[in-house]
N, CA, C and O of each residue as an XYZ file, in Angstrom:
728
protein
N      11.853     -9.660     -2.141
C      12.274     -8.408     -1.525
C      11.160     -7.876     -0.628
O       9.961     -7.944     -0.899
N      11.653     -7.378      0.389
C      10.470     -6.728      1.226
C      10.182     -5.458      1.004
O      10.963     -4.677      0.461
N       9.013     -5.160      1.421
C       8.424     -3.829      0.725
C       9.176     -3.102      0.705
O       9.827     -3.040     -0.338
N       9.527     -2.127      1.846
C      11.009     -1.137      1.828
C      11.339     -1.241      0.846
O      11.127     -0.425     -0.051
N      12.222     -2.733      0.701
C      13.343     -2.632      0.053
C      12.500     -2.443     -1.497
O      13.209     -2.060     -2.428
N      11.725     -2.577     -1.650
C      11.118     -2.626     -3.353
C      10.570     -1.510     -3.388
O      10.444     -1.396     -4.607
N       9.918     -0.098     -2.729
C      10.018      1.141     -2.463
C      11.443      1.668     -2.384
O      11.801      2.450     -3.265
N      12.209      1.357     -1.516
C      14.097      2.021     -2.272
C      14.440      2.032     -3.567
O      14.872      2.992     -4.205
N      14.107      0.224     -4.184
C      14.143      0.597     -5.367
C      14.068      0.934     -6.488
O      14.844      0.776     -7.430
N      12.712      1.618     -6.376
C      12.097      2.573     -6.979
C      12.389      3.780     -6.694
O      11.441      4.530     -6.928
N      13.358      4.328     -6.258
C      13.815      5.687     -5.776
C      13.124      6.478     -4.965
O      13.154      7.700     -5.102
N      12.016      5.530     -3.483
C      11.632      6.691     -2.436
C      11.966      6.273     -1.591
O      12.146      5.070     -1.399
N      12.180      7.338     -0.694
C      12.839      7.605      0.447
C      11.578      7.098      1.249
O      10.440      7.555      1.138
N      12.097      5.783      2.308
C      10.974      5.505      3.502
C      11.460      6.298      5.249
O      12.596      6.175      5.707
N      10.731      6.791      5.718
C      10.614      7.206      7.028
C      10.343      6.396      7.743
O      10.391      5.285      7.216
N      10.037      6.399      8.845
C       9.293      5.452     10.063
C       8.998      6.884     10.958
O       9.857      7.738     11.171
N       7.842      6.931     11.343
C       7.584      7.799     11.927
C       6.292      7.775     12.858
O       5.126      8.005     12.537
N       6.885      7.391     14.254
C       6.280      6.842     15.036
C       5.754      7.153     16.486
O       6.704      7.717     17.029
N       5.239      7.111     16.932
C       4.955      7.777     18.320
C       5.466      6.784     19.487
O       5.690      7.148     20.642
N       5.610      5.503     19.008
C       6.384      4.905     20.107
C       7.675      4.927     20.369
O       8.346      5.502     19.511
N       8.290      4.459     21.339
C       9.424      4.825     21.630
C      10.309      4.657     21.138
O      10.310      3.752     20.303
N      11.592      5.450     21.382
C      12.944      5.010     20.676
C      13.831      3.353     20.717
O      14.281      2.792     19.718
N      13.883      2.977     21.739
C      14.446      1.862     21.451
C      13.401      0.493     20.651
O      13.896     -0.596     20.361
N      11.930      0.843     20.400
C      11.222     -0.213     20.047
C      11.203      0.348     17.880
O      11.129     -0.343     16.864
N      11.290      1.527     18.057
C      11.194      1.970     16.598
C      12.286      1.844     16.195
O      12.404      1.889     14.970
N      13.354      1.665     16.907
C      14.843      1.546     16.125
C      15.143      0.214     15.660
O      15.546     -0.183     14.566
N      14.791     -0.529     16.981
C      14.918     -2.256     16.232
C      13.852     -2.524     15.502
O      14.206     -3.352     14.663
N      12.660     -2.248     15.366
C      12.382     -2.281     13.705
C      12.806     -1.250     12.261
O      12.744     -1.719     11.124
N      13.128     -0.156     12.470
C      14.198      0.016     11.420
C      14.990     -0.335     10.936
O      15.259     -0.176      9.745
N      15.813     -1.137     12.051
C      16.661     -1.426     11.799
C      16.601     -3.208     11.082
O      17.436     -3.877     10.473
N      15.554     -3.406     11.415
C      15.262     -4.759     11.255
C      14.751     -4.904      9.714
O      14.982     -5.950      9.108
N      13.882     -3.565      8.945
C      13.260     -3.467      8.042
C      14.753     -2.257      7.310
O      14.343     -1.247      6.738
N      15.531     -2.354      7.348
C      16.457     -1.456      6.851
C      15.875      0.013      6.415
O      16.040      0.487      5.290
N      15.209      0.622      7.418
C      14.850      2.114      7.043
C      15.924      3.183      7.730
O      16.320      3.044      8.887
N      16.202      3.908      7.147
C      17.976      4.714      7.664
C      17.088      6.098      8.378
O      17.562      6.723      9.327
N      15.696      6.454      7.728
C      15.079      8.120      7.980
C      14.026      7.758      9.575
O      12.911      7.245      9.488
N      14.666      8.145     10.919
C      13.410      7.726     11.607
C      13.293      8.675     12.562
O      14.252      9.278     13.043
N      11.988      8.858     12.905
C      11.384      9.693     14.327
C      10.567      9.148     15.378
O       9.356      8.936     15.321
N      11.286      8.957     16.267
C      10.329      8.044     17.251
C       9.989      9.247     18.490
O      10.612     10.299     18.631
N       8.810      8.764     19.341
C       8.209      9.513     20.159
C       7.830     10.574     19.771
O       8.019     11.640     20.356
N       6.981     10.351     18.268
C       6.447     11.877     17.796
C       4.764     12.251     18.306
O       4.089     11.222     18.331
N       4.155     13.238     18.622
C       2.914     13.358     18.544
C       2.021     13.664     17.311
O       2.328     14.027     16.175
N       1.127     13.472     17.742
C       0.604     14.092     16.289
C       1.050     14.809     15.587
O       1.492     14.503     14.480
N       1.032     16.233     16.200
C       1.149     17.820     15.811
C       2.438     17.752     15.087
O       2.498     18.262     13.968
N       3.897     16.946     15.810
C       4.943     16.694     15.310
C       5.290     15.927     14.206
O       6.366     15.927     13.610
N       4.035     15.106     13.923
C       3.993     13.991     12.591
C       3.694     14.627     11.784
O       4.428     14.397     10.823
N       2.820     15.540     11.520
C       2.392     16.381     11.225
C       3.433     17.556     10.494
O       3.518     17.541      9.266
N       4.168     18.506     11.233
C       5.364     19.058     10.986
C       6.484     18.362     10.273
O       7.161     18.976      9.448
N       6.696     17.148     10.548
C       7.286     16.286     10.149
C       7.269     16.189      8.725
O       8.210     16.462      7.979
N       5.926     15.706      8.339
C       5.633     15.474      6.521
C       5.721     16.733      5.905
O       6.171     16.915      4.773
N       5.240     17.699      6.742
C       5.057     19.537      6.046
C       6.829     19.244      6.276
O       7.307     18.497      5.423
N       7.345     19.521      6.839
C       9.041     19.866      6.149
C       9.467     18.642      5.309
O      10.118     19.250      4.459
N       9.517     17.920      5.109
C       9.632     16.963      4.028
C       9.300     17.181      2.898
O      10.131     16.950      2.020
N       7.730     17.794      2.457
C       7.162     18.437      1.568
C       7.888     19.932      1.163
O       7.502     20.542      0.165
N       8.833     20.389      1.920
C       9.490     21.548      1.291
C      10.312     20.962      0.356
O      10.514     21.838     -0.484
N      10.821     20.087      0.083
C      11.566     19.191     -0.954
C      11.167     17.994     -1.928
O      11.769     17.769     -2.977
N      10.076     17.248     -1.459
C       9.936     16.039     -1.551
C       8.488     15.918     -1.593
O       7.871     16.741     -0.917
N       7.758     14.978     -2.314
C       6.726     14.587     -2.489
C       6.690     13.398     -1.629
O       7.435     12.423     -1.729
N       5.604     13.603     -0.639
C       5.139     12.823      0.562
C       4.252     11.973      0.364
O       3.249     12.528     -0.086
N       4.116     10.784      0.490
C       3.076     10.039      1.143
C       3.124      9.572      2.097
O       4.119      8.893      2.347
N       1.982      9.724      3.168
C       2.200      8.774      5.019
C       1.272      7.911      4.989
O       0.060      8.100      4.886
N       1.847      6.953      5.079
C       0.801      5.467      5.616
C       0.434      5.500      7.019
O       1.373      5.473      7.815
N      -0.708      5.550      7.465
C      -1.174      5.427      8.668
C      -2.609      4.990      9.547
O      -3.694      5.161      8.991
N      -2.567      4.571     10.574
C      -3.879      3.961     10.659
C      -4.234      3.974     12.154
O      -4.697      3.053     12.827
N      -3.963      5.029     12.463
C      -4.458      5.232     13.912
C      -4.852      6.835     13.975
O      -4.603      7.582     13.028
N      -5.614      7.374     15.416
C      -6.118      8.974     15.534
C      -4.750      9.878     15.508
O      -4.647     11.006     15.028
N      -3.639      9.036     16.199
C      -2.198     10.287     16.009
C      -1.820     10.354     14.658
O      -1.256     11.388     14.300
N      -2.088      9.129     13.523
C      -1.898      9.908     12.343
C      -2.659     10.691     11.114
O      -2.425     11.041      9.957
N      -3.704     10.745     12.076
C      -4.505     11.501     11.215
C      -3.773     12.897     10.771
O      -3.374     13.070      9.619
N      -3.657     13.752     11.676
C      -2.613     15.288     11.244
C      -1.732     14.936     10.376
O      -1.832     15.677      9.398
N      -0.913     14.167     10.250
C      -0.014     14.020      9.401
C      -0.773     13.375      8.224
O      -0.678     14.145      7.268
N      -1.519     12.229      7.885
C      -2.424     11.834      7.076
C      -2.785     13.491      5.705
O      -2.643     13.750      4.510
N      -3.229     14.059      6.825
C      -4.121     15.493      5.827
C      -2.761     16.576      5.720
O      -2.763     17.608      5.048
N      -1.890     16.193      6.350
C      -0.247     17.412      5.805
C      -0.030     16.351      4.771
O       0.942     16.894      4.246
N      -0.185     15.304      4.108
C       0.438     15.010      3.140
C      -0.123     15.035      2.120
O      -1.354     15.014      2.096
N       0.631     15.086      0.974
C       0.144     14.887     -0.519
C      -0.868     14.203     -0.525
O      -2.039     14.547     -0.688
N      -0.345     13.029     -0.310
C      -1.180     11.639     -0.257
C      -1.243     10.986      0.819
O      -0.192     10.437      1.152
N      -2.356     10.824      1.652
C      -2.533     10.265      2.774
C      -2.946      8.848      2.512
O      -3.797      8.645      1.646
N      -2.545      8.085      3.022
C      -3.111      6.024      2.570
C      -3.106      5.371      4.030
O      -2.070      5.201      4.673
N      -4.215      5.070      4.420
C      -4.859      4.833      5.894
C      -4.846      3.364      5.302
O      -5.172      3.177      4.130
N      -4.435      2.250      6.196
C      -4.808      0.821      6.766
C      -6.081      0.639      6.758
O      -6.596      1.168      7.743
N      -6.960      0.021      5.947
C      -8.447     -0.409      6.097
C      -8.497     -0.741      7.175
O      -9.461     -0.149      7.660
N      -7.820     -1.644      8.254
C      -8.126     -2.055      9.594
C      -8.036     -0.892     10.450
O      -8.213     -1.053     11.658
N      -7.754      0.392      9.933
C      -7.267      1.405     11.435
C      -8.700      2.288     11.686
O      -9.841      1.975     11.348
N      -8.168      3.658     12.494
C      -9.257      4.121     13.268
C      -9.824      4.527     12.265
O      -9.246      4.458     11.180
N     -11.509      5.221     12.413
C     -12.511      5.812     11.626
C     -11.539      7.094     10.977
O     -11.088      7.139      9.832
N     -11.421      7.784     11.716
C     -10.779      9.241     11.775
C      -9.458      9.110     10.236
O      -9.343      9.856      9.263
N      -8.663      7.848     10.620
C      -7.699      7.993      9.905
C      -7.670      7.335      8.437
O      -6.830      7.432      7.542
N      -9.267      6.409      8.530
C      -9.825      6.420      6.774
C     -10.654      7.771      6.110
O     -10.721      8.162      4.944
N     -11.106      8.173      7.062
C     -11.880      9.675      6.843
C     -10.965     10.445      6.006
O     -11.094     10.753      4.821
N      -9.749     10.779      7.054
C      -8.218     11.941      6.418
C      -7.938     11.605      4.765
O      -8.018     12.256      3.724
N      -7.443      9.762      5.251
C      -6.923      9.652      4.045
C      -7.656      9.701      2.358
O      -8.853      9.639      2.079
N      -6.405      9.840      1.355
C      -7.422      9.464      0.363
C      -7.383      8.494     -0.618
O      -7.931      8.415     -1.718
N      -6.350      7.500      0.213
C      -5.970      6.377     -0.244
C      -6.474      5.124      0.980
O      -6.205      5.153      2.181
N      -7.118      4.268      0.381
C      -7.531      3.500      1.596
C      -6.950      1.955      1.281
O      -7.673      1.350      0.490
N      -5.826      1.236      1.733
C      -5.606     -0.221      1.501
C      -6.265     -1.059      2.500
O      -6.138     -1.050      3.724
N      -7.119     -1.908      1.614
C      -8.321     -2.624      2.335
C      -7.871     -3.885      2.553
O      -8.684     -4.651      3.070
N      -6.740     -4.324      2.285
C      -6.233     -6.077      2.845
C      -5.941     -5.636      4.164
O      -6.216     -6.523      4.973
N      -5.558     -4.765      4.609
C      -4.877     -4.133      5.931
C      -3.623     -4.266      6.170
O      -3.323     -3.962      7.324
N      -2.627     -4.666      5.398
C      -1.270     -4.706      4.875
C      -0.416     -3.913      3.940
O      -0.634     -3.668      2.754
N       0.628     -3.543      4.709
C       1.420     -2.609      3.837
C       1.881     -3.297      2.485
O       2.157     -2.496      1.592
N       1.987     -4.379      2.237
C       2.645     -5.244      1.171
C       0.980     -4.733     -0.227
O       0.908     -4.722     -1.456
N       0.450     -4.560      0.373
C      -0.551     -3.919     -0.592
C      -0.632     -2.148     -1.448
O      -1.391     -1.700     -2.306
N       0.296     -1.671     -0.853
C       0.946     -0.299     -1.455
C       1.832     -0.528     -2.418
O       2.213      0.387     -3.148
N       2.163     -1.476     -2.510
C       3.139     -2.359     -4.015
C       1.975     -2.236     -4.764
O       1.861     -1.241     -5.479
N       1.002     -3.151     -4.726
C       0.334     -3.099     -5.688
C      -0.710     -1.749     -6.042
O      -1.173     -1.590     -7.172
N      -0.955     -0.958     -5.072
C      -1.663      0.214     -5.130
C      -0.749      1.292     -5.827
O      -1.405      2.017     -6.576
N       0.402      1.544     -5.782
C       1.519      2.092     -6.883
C       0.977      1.327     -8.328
O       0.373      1.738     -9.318
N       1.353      0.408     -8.037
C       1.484     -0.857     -9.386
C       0.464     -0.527    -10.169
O       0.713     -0.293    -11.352
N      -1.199     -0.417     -9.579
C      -2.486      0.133    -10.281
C      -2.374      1.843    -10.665
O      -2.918      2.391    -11.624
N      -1.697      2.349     -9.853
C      -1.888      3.834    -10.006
C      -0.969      4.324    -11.393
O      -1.315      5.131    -12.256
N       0.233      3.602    -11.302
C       0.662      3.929    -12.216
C       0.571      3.313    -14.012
O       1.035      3.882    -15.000
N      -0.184      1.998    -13.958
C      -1.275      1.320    -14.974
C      -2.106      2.399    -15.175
O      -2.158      2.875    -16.308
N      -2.939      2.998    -14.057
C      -4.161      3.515    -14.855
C      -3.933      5.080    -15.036
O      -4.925      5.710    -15.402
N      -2.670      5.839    -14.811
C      -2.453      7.033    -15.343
C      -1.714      6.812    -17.010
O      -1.899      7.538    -17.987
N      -0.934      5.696    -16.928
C      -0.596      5.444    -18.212
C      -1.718      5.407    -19.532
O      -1.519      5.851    -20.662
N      -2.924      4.748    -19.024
C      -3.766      4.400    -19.793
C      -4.866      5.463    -19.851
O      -5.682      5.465    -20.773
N      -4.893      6.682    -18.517
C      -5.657      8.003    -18.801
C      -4.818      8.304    -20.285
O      -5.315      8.101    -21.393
N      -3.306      8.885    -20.015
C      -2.424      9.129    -21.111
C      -2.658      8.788    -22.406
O      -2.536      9.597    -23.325
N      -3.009      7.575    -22.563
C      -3.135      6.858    -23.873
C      -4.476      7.285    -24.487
O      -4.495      7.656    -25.661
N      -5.646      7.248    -23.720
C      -6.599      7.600    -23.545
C      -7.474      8.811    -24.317
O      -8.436      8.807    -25.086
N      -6.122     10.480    -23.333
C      -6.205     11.189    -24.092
C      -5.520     11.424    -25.318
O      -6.141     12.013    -26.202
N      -4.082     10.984    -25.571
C      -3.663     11.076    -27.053
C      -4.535     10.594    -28.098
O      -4.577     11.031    -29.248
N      -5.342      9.502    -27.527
C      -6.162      8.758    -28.963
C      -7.319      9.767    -28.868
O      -7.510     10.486    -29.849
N      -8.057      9.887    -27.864
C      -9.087     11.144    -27.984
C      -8.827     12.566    -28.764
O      -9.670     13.118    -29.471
N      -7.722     12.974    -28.547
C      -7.246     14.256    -29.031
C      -6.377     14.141    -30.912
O      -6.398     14.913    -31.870
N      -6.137     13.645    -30.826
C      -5.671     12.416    -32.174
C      -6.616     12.387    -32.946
O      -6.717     12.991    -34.014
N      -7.616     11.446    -32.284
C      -9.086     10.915    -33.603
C      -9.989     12.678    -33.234
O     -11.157     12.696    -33.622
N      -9.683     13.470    -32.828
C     -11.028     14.660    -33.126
C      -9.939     15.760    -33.627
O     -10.489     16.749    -34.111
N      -8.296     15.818    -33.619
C      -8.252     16.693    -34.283
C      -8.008     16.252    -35.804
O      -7.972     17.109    -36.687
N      -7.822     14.716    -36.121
C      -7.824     14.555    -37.805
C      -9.640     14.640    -38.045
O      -9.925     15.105    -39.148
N     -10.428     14.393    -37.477
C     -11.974     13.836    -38.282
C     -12.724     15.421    -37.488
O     -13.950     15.427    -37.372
N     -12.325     16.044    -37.239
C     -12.978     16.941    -36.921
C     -13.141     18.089    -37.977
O     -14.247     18.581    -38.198
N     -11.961     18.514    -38.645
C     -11.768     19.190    -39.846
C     -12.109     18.590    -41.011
O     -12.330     19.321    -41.976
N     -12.252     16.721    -41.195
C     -12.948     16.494    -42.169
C     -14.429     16.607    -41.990
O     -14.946     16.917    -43.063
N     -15.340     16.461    -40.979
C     -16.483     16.755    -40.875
C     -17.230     17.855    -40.296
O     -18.318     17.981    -39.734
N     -16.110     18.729    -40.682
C     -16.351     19.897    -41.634
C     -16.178     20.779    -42.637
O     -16.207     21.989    -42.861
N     -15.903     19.267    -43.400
C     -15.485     19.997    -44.943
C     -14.170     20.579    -45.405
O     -14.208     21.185    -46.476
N     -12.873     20.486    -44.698
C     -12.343     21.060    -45.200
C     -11.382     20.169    -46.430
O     -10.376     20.642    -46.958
N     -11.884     18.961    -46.690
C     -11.425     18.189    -48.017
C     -12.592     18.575    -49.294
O     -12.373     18.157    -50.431
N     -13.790     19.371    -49.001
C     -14.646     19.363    -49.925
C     -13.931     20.281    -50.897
O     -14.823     20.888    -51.490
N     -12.623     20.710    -51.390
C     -12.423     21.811    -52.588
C     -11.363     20.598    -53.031
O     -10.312     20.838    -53.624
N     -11.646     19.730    -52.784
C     -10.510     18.508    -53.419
C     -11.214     17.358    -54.082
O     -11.570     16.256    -53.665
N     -11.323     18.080    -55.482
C     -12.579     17.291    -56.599
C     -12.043     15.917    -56.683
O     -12.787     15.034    -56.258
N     -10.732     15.526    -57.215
C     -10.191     14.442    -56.859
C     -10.569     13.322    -55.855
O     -11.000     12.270    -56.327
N     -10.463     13.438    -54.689
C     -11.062     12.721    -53.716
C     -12.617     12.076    -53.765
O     -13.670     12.656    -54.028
N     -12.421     10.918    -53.478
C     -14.377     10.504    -53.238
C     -15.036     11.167    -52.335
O     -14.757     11.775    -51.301
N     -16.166     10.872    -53.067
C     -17.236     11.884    -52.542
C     -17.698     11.400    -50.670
O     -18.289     12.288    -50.055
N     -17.410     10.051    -49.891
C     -17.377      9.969    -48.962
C     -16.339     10.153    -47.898
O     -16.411      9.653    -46.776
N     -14.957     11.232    -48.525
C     -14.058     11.164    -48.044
C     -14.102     13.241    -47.738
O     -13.916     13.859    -46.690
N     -14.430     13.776    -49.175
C     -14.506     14.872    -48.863
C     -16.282     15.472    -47.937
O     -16.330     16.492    -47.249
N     -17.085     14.864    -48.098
C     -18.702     15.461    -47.328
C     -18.727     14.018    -46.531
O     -19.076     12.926    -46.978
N     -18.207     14.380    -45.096
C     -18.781     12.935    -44.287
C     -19.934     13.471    -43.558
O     -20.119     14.406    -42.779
N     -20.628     12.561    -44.077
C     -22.103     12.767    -43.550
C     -22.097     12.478    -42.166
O     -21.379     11.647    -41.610
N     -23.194     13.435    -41.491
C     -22.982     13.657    -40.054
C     -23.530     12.257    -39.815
O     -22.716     11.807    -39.008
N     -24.465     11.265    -40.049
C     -24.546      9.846    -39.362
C     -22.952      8.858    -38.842
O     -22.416      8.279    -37.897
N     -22.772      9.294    -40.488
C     -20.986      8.736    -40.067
C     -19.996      8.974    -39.389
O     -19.100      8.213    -39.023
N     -20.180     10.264    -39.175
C     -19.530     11.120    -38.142
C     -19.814     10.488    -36.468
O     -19.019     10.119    -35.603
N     -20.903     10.545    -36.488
C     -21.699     10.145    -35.299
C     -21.091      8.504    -35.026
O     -20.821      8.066    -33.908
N     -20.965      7.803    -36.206
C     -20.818      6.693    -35.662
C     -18.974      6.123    -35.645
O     -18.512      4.984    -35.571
N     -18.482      7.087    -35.720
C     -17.062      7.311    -35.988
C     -16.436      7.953    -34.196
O     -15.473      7.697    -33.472
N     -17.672      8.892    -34.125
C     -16.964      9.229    -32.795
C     -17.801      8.270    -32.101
O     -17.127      8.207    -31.073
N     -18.772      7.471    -31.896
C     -19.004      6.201    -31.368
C     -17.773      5.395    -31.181
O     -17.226      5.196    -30.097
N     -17.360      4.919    -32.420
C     -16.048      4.363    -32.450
C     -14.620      4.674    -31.344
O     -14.095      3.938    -30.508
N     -14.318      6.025    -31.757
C     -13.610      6.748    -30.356
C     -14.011      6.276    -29.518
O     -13.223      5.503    -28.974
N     -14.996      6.361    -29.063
C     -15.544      5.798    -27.441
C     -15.192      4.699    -27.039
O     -14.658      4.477    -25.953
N     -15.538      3.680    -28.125
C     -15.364      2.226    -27.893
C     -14.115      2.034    -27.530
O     -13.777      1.440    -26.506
N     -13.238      2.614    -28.496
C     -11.654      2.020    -28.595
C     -11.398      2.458    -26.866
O     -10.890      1.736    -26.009
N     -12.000      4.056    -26.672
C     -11.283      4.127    -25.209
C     -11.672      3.389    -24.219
O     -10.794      3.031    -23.434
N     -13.180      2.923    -23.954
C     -13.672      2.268    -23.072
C     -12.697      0.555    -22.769
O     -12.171      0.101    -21.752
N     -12.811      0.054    -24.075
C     -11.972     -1.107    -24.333
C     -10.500     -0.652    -23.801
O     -10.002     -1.154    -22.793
N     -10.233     -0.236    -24.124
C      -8.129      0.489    -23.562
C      -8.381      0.366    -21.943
O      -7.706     -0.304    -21.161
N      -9.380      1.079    -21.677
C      -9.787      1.270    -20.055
C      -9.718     -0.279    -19.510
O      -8.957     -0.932    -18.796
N     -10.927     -0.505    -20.238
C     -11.058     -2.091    -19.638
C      -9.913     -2.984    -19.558
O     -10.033     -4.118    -19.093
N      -8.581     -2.432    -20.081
C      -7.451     -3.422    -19.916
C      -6.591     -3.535    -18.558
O      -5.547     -4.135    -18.302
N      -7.716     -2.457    -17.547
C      -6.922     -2.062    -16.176
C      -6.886     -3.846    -15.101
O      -6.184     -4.315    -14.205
N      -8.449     -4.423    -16.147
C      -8.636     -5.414    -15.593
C      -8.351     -6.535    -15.783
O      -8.903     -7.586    -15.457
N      -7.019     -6.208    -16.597
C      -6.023     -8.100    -16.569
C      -4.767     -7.030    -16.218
O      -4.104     -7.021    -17.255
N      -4.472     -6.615    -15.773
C      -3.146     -6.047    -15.269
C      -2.833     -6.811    -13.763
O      -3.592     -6.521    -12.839
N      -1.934     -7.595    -13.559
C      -1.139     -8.426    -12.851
C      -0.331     -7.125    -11.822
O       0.442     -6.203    -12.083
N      -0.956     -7.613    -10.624
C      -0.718     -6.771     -9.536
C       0.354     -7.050     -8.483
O       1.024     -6.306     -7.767
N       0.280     -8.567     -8.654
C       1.926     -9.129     -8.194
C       2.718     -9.204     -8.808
O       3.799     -9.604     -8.375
């Protein structure tokens, strides 16, 4: 499937939004099946363009030349072509460095891996300090029953417990780096 089409079906809406002319932007729309297009826009208008889009819709503009810089910084998310002008890696704050759009597949593909795994991240962080946080501070010590390393955890153990936390998250993190991007 070509990009478009694997961005449609993921449920976003693609534009083409272009400063060259109408009959050269239409036969590639039409060629790349994009239905949303603006040809012969200027900056200022590319620009306007993403800001009314953004009254509804969460924007991102791919672009890699000085006319899309304005529109680049009106969007949510601006993602500049590593091969394009200075100006329009500056704007953006997404930069694809193969210089190919077929690389925003996989720049989704990572983005949404490594918010999953912030997620996970914080549940286990917030998880392991709100159970061991109340035990190391005692609040099992009026429970004679219990062993004595279960109700007074000594602060070394403590220490090396939230060590532990760390590890597990660092390791979870580190799994960003077998994640299969094709």
């Amino acid at each position: 499937a070509s990009m478009v089409e694997e961005l449609t079906a993921q449920g976003l809406q693609v534009h083409l939004l272009s400063g060259d002319n109408l009959p050269a932007v239409s036969a590639i729309a039409q060629h790349l099946a994009i239905h949303h297009v603006k040809a012969e826009a200027l900056p200022a208008e590319k620009a306007d363009y993403v800001s009314h889009l953004q009254t509804s819709l969460h924007v991102g503009m791919v672009g890699d030349g000085i006319n899309d810089a304005p529109a680049l910084a009106a969007a949510e998310l601006g993602i500049a072509i590593g091969t394009g002008t200075d100006i329009a890696i500056e704007t953006a704050q997404v930069i694809l460095m193969r210089g190919n759009l077929n690389s925003l597949i996989q720049a989704r593909r990572l983005s949404s891996a490594t918010l999953r795994i912030i997620y996970q991240n914080l549940f286990w962080a917030f998880g392991y300090n709100v159970a061991l946080i109340p035990i190391a501070a005692g609040i099992l010590a009026p429970f004679a029953f219990l062993p004595e390393p279960l109700r007074m955890l000594h602060p070394i153990t403590a220490a090396f417990a939230m060590a532990a936390s760390d590890l597990v998250i660092v390791y979870n993190s580190l799994r960003l780096r077998t994640i299969s991007l094709d």
